[in-house]
C-alpha positions as CSV (number, residue, x, y, z in Angstrom):
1,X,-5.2,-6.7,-38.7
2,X,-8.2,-9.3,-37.6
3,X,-11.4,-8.2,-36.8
4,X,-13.4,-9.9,-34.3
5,X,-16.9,-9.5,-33.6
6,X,-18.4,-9.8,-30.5
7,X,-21.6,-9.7,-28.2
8,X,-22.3,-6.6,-26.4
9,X,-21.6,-8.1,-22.5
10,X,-17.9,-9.5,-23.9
11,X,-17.3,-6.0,-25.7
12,X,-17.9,-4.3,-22.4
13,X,-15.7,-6.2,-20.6
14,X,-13.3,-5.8,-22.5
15,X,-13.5,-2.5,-22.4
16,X,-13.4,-2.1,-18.7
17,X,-10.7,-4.9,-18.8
18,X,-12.6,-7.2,-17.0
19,X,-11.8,-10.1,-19.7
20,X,-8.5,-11.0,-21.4
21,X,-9.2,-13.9,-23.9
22,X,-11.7,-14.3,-26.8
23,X,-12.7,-16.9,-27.6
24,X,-13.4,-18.1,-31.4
25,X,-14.3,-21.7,-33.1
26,X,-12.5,-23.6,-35.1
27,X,-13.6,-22.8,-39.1
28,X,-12.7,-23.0,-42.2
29,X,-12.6,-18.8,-42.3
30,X,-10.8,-19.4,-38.6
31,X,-7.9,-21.4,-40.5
32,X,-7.5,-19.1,-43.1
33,X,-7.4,-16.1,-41.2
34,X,-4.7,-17.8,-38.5
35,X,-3.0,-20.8,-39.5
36,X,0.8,-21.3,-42.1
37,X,0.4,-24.1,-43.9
38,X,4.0,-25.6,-45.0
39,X,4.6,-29.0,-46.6
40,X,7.8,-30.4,-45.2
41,X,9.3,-34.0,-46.1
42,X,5.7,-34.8,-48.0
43,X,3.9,-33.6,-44.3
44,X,1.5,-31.2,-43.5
45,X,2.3,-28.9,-41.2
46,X,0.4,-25.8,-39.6
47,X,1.0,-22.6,-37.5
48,X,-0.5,-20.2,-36.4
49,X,0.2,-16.8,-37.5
50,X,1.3,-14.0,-35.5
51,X,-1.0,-11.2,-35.1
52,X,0.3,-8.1,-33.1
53,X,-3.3,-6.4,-32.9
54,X,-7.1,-7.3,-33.5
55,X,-10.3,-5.2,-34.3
56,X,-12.9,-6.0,-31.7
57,X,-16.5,-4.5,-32.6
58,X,-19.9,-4.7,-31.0
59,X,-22.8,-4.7,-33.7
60,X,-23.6,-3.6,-37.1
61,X,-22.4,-0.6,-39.6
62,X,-20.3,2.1,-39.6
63,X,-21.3,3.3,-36.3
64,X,-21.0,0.2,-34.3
65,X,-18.9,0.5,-31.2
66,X,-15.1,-0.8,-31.8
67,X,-11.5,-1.0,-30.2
68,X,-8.6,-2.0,-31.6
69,X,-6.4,-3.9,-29.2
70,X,-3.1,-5.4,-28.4
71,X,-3.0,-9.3,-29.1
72,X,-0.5,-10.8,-26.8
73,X,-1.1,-14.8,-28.7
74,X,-2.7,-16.8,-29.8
75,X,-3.1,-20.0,-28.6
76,X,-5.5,-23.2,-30.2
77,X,-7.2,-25.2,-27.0
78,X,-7.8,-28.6,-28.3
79,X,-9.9,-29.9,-26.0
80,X,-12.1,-27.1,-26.9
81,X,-11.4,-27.2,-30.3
82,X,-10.8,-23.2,-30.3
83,X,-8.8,-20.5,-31.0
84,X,-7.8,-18.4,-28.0
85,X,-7.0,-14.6,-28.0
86,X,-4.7,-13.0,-25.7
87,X,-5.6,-9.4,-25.3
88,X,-3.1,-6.7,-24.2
89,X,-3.5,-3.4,-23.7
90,X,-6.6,-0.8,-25.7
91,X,-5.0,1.1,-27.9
92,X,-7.5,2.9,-29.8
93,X,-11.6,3.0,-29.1
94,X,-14.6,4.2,-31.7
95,X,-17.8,5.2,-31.4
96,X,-18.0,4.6,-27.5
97,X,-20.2,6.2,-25.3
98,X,-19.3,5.5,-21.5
99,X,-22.4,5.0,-19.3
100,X,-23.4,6.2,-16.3
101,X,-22.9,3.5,-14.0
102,X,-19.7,2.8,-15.8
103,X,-18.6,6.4,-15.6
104,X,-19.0,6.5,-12.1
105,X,-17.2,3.3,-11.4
106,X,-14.2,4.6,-13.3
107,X,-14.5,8.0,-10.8
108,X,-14.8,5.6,-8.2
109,X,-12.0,3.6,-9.0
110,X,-9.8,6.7,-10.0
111,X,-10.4,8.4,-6.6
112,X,-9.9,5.1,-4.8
113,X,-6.5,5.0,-6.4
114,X,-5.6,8.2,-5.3
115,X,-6.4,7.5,-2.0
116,X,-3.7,4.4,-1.9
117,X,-1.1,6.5,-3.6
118,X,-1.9,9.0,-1.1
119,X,-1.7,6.6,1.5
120,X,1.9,5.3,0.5
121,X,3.4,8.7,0.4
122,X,2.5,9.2,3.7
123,X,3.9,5.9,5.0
124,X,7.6,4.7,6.2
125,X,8.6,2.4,3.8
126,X,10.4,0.5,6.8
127,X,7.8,0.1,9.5
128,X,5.1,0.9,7.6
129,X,3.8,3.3,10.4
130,X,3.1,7.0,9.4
131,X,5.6,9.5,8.9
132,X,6.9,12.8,10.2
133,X,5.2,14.2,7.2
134,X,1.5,13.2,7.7
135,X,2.2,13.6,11.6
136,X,2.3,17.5,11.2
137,X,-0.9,17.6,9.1
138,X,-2.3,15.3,11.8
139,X,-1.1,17.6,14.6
140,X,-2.5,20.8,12.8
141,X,-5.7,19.1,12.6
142,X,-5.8,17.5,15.9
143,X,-4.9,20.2,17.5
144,X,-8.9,21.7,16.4
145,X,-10.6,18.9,17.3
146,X,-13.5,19.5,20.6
147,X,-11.1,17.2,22.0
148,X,-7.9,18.9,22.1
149,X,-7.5,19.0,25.6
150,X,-6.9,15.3,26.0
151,X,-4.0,15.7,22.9
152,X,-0.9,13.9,24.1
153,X,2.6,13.5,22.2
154,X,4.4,10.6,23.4
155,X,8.2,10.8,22.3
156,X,9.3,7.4,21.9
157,X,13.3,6.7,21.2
158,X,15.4,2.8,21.4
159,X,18.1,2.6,23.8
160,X,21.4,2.3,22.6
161,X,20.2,1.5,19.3
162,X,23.7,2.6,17.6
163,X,25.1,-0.5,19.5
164,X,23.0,-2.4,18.3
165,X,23.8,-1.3,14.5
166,X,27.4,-1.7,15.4
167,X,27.7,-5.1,17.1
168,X,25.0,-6.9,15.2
169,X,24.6,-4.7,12.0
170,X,21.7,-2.8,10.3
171,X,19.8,-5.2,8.6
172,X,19.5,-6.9,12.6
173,X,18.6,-3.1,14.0
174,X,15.8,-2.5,11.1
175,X,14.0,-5.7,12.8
176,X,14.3,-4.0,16.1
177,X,12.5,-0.9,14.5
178,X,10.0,-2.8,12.6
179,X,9.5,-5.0,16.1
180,X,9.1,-1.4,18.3
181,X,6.9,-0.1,15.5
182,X,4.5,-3.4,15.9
183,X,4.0,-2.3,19.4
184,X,3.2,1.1,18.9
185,X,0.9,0.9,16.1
186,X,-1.0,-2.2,18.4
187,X,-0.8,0.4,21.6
188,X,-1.8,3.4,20.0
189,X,-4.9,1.8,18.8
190,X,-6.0,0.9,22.8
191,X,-4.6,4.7,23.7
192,X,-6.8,6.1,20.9
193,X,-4.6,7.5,18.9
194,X,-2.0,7.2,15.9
195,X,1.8,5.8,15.5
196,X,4.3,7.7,13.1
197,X,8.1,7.5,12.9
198,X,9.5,10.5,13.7
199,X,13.4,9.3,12.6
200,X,15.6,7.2,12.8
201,X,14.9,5.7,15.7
202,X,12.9,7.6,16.9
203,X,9.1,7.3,17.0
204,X,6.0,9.6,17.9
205,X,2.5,8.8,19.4
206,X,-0.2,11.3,19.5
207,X,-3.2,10.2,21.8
208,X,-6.5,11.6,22.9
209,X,-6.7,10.1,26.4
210,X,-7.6,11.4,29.9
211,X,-3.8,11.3,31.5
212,X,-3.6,8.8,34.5
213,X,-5.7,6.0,31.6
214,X,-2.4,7.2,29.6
215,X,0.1,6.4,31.6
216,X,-0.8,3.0,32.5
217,X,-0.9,2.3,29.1
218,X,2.8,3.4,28.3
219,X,4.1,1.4,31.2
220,X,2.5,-1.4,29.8
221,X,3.6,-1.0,26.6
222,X,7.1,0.0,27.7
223,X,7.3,-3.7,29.7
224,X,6.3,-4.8,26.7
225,X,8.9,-3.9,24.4
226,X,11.8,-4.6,27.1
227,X,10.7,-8.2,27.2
228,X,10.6,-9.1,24.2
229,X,13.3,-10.6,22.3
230,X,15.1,-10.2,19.0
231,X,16.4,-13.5,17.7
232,X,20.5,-13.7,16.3
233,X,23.1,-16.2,15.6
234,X,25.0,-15.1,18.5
235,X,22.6,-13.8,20.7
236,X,19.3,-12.6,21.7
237,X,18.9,-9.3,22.0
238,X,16.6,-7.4,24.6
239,X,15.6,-3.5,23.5
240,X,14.2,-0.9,25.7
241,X,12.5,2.6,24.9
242,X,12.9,6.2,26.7
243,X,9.4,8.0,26.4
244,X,8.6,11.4,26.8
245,X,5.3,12.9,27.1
246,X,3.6,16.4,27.0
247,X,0.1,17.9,27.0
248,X,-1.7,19.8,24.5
249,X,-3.6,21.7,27.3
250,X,-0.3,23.3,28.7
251,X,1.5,24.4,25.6
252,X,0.2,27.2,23.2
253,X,1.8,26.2,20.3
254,X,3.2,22.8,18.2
255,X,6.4,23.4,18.4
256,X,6.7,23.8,22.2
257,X,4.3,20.6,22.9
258,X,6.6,19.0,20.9
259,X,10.3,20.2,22.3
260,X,8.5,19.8,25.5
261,X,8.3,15.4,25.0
262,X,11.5,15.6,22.9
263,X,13.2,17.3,26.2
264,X,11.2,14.7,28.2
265,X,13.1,11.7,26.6
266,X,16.2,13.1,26.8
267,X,15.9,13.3,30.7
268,X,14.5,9.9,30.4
269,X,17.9,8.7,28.8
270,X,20.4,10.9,31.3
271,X,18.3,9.3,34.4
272,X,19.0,5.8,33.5
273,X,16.8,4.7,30.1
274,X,13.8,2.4,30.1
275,X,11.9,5.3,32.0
276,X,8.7,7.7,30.9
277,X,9.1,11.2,32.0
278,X,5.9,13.4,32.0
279,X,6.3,17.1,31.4
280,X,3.4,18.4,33.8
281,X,3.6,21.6,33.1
């Protein structure tokens, strides 16, 4: 195994993984350490050796800070006249102490990472929108807020969308619910609130907006979607939503604020689609 010694700025960036090369002249111990020498037909020739891991260390003695590390290659720059070091992965550290400022960038780091895992669970890996799953933690929290009373769920479902699978084919009616979830996720911003898909094709909007500011904004957004168009070989297609929508204020529990939009859209559907029914009461 090699060992390399380094200054202390290089050491700690390799240790945070902040730099992947190291860099080393050209000497006379250099080519020792690295190079093959073979003579072939009367002809010098050289190469470099293969070195599967190095010992990196920062100072003097026993008790100098080290790491041993993967070594990737090694390459020779010639316009440099150097010898490069590809590091991989740590795979052992000595004598380290992590400080402060380090330490907390790690926690920093670690909890940011948590955050995006966190995130991703909670997303459809279609649309991208929320799911069903973080749309009931919303809802329970929500449902808390000094706000509450201007809590809406907005049931949102595609029109004959299992025609549109059959005569065109999925991969054509995933761009239909990607293009509806666009829309949502755009509207729900303006409506102050949040877009999740509930299934399938069915979507959910919960919004914190006095009701008649509401309602304008569906029927714009409903106009929206039905006039846009979904480009195919064969022909454009046109999509239109049913939504229903419910209150917070009338309904004493989740599951009968949300029955009450799902029952909404299905009147929606059974008086003629495209429509927003509101249940008042």
């Amino acid at each position: 195994m090699i060992h390399i010694s380094v200054t202390k700025d290089l050491f700690d960036n390799i240790l945070k993984t902040k730099e992947k090369i190291v860099e080393k002249k050209v000497t006379n111990y250099w080519k020792k350490e690295l190079l093959d020498i073979a003579i072939i037909e009367d002809k010098i020739h050289y190469n470099i050796k293969k070195v599967e891991r190095i010992s990196i260390s920062n100072g003097l003695g026993d008790e100098k800070p080290s790491l041993v590390v993967e070594c990737t290659k090694i390459d020779y720059n010639t316009k440099k006249n150097i010898f490069e070091f590809h590091i991989g992965r740590i795979i052992e550290k000595k004598n380290i102490l992590i400080e402060d400022d380090y330490k907390d960038s790690l926690i920093q780091q670690l909890l940011k990472e948590k955050e995006i895992l966190q995130d991703s669970m909670h997303r459809d890996h279609l649309t991208n929108l929320y799911n069903r799953r973080k749309m009931e933690e919303d809802l329970n929290a929500f449902i808390g807020q000094n706000n509450a009373k201007f809590l809406t769920a907005i049931f949102v479902d595609a029109d004959r969308f299992k025609g549109i699978n059959d005569n065109f084919g999925h991969d054509v009616g995933d761009r239909v619910l990607k293009s509806i979830a666009n829309k949502l996720n755009r509207h729900a911003n303006r409506l102050n609130g949040e877009a999740y898909r509930y299934g399938g094709e069915e979507f959910i909007m919960l919004c914190f907006m006095p009701q008649e500011s509401l309602l304008q904004g569906l029927e714009y957004l409903k106009n929206e979607i039905q006039a846009d168009r979904i480009l195919h070989d064969t022909k454009d297609i046109s999509v239109t939503v049913s939504m229903g929508v419910s209150f917070w204020k009338n309904h004493v529990s989740i599951e009968k604020f949300i029955k009450s939009a799902d029952d909404c859209v299905y009147m929606a559907k059974k008086n003629g689609r495209n429509l927003i029914e509101v249940a008042y009461n």
